[in-house]
Backbone as JSON Lines, residues from 0, in Angstrom:
{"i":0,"aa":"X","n":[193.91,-18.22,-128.77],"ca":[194.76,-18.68,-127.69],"c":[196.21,-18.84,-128.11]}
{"i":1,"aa":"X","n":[196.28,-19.0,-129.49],"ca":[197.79,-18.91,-130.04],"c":[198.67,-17.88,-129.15]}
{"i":2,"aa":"X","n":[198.59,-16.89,-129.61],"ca":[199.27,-15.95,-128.8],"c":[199.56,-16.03,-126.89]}
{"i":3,"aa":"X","n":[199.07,-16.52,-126.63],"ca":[198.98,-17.08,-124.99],"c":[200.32,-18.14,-125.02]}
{"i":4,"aa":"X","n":[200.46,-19.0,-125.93],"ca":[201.07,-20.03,-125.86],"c":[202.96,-19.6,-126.12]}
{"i":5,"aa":"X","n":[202.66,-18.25,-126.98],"ca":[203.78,-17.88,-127.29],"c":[204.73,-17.32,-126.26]}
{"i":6,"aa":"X","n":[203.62,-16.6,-125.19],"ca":[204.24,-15.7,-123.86],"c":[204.99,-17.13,-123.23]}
{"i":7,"aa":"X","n":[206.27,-16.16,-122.55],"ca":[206.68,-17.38,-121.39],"c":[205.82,-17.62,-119.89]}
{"i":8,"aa":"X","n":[206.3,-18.96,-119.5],"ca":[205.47,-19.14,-118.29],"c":[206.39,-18.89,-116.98]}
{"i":9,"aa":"X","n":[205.65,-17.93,-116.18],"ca":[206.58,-17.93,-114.81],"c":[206.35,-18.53,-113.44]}
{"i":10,"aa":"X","n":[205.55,-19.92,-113.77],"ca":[205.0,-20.4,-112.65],"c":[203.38,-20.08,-112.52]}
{"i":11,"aa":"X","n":[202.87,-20.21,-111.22],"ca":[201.8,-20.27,-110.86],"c":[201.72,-19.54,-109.74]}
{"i":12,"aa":"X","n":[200.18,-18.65,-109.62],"ca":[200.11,-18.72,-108.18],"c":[199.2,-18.84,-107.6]}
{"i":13,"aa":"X","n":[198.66,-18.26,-106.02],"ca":[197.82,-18.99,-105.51],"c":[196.7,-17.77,-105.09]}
{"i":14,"aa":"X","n":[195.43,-17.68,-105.3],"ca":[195.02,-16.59,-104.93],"c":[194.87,-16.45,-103.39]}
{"i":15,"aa":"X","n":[194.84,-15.09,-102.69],"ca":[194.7,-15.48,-101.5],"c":[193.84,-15.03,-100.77]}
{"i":16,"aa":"X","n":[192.82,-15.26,-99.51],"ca":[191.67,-14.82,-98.94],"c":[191.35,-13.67,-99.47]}
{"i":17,"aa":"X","n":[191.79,-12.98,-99.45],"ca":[191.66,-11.64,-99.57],"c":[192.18,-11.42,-101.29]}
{"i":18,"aa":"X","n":[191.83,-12.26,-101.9],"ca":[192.09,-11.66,-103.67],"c":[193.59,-11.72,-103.99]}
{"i":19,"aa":"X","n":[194.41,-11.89,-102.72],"ca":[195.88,-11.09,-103.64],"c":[196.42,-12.14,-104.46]}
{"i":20,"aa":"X","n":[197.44,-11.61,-105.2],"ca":[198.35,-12.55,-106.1],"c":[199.83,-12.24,-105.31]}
{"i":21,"aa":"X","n":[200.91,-13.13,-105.59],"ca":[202.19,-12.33,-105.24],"c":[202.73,-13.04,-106.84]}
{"i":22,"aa":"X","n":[203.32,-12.15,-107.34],"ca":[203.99,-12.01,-108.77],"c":[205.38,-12.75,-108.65]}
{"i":23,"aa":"X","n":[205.54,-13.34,-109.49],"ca":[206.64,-14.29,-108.95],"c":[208.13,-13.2,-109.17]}
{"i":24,"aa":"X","n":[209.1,-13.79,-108.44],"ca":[210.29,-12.79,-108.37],"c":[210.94,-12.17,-109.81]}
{"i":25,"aa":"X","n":[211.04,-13.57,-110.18],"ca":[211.71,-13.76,-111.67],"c":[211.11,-12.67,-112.91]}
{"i":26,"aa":"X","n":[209.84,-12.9,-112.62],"ca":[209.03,-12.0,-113.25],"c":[208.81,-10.35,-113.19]}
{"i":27,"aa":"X","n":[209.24,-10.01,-112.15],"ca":[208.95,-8.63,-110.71],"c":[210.31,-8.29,-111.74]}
{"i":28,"aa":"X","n":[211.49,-9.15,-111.88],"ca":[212.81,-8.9,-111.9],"c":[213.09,-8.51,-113.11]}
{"i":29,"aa":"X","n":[212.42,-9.34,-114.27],"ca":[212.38,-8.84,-116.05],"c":[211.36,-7.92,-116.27]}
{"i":30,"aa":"X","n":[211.05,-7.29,-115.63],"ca":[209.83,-6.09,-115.65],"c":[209.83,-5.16,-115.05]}
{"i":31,"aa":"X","n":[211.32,-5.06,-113.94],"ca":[211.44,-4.16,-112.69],"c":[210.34,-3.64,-112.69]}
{"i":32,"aa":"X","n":[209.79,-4.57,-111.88],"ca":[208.03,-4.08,-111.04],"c":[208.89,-4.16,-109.85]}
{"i":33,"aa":"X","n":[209.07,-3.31,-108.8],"ca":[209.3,-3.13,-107.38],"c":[207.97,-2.82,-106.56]}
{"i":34,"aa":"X","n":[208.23,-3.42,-105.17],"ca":[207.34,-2.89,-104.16],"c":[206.69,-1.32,-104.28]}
{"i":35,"aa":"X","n":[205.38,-1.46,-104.31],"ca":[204.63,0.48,-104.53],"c":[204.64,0.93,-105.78]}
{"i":36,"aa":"X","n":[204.64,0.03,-106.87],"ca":[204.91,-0.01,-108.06],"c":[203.44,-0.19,-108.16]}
{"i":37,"aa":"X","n":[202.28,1.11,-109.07],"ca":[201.03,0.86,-109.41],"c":[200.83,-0.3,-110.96]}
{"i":38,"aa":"X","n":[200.02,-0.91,-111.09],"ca":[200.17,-2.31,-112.05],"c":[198.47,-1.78,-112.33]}
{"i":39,"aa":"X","n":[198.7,-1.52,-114.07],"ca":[197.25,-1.73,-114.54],"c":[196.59,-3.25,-114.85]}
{"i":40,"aa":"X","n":[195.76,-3.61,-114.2],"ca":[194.94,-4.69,-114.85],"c":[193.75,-4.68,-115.92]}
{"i":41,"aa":"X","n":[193.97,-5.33,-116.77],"ca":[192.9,-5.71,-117.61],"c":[192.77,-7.41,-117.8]}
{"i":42,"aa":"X","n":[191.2,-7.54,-118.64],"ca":[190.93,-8.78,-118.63],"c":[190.14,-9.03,-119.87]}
{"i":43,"aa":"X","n":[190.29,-10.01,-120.22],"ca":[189.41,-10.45,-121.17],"c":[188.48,-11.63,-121.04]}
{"i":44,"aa":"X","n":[187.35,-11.18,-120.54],"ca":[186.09,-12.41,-119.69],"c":[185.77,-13.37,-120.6]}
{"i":45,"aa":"X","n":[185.97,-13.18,-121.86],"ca":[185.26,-14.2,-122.49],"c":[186.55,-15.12,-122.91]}
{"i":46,"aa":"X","n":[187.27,-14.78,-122.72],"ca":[188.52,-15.72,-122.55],"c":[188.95,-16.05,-121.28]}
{"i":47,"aa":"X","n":[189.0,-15.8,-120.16],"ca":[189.15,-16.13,-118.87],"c":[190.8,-15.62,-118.9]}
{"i":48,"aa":"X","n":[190.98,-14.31,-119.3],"ca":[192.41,-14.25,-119.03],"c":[192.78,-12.54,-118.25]}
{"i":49,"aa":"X","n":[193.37,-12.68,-117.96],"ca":[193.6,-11.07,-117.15],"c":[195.33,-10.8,-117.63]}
{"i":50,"aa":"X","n":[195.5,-9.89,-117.7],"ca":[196.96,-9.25,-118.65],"c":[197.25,-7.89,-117.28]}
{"i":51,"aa":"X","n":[198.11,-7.54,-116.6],"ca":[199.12,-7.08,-115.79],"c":[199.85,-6.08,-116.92]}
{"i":52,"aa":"X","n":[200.25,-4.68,-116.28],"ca":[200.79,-3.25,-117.08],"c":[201.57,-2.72,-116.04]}
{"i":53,"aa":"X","n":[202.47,-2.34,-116.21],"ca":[203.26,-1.1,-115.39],"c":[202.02,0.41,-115.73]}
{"i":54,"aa":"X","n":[202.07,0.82,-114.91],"ca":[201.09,1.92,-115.1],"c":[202.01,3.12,-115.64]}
{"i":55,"aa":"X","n":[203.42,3.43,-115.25],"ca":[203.88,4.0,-115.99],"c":[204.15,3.66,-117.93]}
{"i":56,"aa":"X","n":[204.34,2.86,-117.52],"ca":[204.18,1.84,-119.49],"c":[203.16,2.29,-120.15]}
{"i":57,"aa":"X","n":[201.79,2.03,-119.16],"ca":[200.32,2.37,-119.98],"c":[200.38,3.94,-120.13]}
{"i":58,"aa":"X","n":[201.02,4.69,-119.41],"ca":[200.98,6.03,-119.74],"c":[201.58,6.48,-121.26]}
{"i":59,"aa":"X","n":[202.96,5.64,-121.02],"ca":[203.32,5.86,-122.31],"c":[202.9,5.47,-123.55]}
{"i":60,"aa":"X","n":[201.86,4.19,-123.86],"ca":[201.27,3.38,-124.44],"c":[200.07,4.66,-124.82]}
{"i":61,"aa":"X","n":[199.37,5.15,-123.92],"ca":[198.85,6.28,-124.27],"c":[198.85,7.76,-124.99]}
{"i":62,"aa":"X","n":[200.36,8.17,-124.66],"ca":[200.96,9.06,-125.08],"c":[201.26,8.79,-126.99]}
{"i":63,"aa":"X","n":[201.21,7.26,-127.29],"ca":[202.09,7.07,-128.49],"c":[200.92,7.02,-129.49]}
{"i":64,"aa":"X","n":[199.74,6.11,-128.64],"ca":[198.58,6.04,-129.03],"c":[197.35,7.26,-129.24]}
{"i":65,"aa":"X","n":[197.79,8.33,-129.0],"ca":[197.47,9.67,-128.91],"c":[198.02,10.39,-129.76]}
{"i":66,"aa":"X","n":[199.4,10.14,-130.12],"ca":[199.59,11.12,-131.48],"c":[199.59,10.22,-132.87]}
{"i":67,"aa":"X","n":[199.43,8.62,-132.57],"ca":[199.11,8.07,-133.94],"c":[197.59,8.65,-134.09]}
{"i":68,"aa":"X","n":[196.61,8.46,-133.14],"ca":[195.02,8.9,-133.8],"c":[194.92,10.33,-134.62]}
{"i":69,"aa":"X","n":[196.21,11.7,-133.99],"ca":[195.48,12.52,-134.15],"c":[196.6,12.9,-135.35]}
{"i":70,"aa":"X","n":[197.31,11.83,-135.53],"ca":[197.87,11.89,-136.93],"c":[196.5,11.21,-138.33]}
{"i":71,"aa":"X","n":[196.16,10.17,-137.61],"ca":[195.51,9.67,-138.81],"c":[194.11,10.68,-138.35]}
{"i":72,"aa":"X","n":[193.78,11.56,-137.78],"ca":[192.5,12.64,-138.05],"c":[192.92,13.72,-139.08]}
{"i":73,"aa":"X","n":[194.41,13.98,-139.16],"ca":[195.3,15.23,-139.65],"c":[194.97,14.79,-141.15]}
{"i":74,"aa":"X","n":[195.27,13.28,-141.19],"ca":[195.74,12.63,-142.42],"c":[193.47,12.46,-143.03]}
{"i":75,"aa":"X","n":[192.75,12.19,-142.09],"ca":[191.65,12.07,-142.88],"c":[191.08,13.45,-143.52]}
{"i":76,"aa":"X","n":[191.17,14.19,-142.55],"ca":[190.8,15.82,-142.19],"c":[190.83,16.25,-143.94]}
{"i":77,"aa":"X","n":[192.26,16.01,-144.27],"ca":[193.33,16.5,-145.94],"c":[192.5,15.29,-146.53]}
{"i":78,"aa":"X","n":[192.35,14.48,-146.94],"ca":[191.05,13.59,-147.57],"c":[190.1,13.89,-147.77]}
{"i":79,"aa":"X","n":[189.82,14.67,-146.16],"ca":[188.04,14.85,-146.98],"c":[188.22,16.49,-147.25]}
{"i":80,"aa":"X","n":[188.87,16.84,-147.81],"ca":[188.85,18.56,-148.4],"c":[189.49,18.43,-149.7]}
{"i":81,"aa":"X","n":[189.86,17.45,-150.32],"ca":[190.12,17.16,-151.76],"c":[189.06,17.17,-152.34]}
């Protein structure tokens, strides 16, 4: 939970009939999340916590995470042929 404590807090909100959240402004504003803006969710159940992504972000998060693996396959590949 350390790490939780470190993030800043932007308030609270309220869930509503229908599941929604509204993201507070301040927050929308240091993240330019705009209206029609797709947002990946993930969660972690056994912690009771859910974590919010720009879906363009996670793309790139993917992209970076995609040429570190198939660097370290390049890099095992030359290991195991010694």
């Amino acid at each position: 939970m350390e790490s939780v404590f470190r993030s800043r807090t932007y308030g609270s909100v309220k869930v509503g009939e229908r599941g929604q959240l509204v993201i507070p402004v301040e927050l929308r504003k240091a993240l330019n999340i705009k209206s029609g803006d797709q947002l990946m969710i993930f969660a972690k159940l056994n912690r009771r916590l859910i974590s919010l992504m720009p879906e363009k972000d996670f793309g790139q998060f993917l992209d970076k995470a995609e040429k570190i693996i198939s660097g370290l396959e390049r890099k095992a590949a030359q290991k195991g042929r010694r």
